[in-house]
C-alpha positions as a LaTeX table, in Angstrom:
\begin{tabular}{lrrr}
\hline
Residue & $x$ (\AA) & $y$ (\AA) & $z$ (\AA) \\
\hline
Unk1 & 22.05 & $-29.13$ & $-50.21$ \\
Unk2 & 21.28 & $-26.87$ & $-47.15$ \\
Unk3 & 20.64 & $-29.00$ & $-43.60$ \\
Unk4 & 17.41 & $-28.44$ & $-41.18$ \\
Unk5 & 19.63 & $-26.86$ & $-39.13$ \\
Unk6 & 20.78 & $-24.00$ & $-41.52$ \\
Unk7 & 17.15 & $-24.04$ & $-42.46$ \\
Unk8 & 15.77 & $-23.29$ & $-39.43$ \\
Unk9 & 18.56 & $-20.65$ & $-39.23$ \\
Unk10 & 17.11 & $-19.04$ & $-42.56$ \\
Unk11 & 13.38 & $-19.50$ & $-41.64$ \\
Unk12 & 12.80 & $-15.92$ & $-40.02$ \\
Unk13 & 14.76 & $-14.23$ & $-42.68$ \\
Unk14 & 13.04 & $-16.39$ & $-45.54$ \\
Unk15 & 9.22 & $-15.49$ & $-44.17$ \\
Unk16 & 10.05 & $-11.67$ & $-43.85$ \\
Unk17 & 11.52 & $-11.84$ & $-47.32$ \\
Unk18 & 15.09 & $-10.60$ & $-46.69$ \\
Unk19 & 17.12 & $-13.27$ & $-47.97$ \\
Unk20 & 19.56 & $-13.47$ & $-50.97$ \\
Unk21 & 17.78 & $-14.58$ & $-54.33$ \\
Unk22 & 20.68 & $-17.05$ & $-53.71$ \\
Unk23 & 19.65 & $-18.02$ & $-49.91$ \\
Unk24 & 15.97 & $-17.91$ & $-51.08$ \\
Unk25 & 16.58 & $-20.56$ & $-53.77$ \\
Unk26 & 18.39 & $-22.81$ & $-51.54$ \\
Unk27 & 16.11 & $-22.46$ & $-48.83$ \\
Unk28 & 12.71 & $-23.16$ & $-51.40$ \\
Unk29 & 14.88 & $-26.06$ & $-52.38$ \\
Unk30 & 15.03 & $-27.42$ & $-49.31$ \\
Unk31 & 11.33 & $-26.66$ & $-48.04$ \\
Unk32 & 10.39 & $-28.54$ & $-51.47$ \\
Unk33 & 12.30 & $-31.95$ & $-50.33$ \\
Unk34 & 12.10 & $-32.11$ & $-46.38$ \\
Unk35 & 8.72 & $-32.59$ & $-44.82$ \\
Unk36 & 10.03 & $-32.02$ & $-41.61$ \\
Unk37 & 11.65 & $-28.47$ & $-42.63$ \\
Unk38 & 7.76 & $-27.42$ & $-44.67$ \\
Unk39 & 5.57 & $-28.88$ & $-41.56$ \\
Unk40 & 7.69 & $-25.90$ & $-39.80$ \\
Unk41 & 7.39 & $-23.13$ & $-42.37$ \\
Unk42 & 4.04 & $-23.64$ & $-42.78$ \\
Unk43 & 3.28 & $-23.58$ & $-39.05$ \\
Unk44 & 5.55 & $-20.31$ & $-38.91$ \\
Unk45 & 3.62 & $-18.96$ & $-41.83$ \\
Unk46 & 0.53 & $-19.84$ & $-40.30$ \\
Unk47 & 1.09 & $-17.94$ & $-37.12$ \\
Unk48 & 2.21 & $-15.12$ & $-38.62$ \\
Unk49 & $-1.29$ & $-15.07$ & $-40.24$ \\
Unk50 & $-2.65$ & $-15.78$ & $-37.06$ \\
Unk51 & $-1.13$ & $-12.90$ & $-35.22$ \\
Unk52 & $-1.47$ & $-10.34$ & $-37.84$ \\
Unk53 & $-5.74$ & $-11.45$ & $-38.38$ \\
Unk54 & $-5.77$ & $-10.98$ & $-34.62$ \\
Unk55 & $-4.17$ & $-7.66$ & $-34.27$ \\
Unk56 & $-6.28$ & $-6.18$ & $-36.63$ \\
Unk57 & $-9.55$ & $-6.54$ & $-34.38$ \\
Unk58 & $-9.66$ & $-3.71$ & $-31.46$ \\
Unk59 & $-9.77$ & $-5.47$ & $-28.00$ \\
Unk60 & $-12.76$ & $-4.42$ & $-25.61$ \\
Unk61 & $-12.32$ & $-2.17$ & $-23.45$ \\
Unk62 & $-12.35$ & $-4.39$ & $-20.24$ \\
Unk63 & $-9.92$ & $-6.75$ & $-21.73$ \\
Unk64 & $-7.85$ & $-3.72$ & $-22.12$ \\
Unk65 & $-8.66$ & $-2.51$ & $-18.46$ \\
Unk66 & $-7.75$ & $-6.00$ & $-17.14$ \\
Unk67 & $-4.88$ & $-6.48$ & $-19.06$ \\
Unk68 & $-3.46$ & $-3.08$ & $-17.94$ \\
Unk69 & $-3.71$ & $-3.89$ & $-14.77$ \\
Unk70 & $-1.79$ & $-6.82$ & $-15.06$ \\
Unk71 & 1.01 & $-4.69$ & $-16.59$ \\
Unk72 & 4.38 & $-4.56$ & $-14.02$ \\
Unk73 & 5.49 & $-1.11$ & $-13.96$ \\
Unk74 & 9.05 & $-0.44$ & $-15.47$ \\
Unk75 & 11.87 & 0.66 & $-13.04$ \\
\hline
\end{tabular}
């Protein structure tokens, strides 16, 4: 049986589906019997939603403008 720690290790990998079948199994295993370990997959998983919903919207063009301006040039 995996730990949280190795777990949280595998999290990344598990949500952008690059694990081993054999990592993958292990991991679901583990989501399945620790609450702690599915409270944070499911917040992971939820941001990633978040994010990706958000990104798809074009930003205004002031928010853009003030944003910009924001922006620290690169040396």
């Amino acid at each position: 049986m995996m730990d949280c720690d190795h777990c949280e290790q595998l999290l990344q990998p598990y949500l952008d589906r690059v694990l081993s079948e054999e990592e993958q199994l292990v991991a679901e295993a583990h989501l399945s019997e620790c609450a702690w370990c599915s409270k944070r997959y499911r917040f992971e998983a939820d941001l990633r939603l978040l994010v990706k919903t958000s990104c798809a919207y074009e930003m205004p063009p002031e928010l853009v403008a003030k944003l910009s301006a924001l922006r620290t040039p690169l040396v």
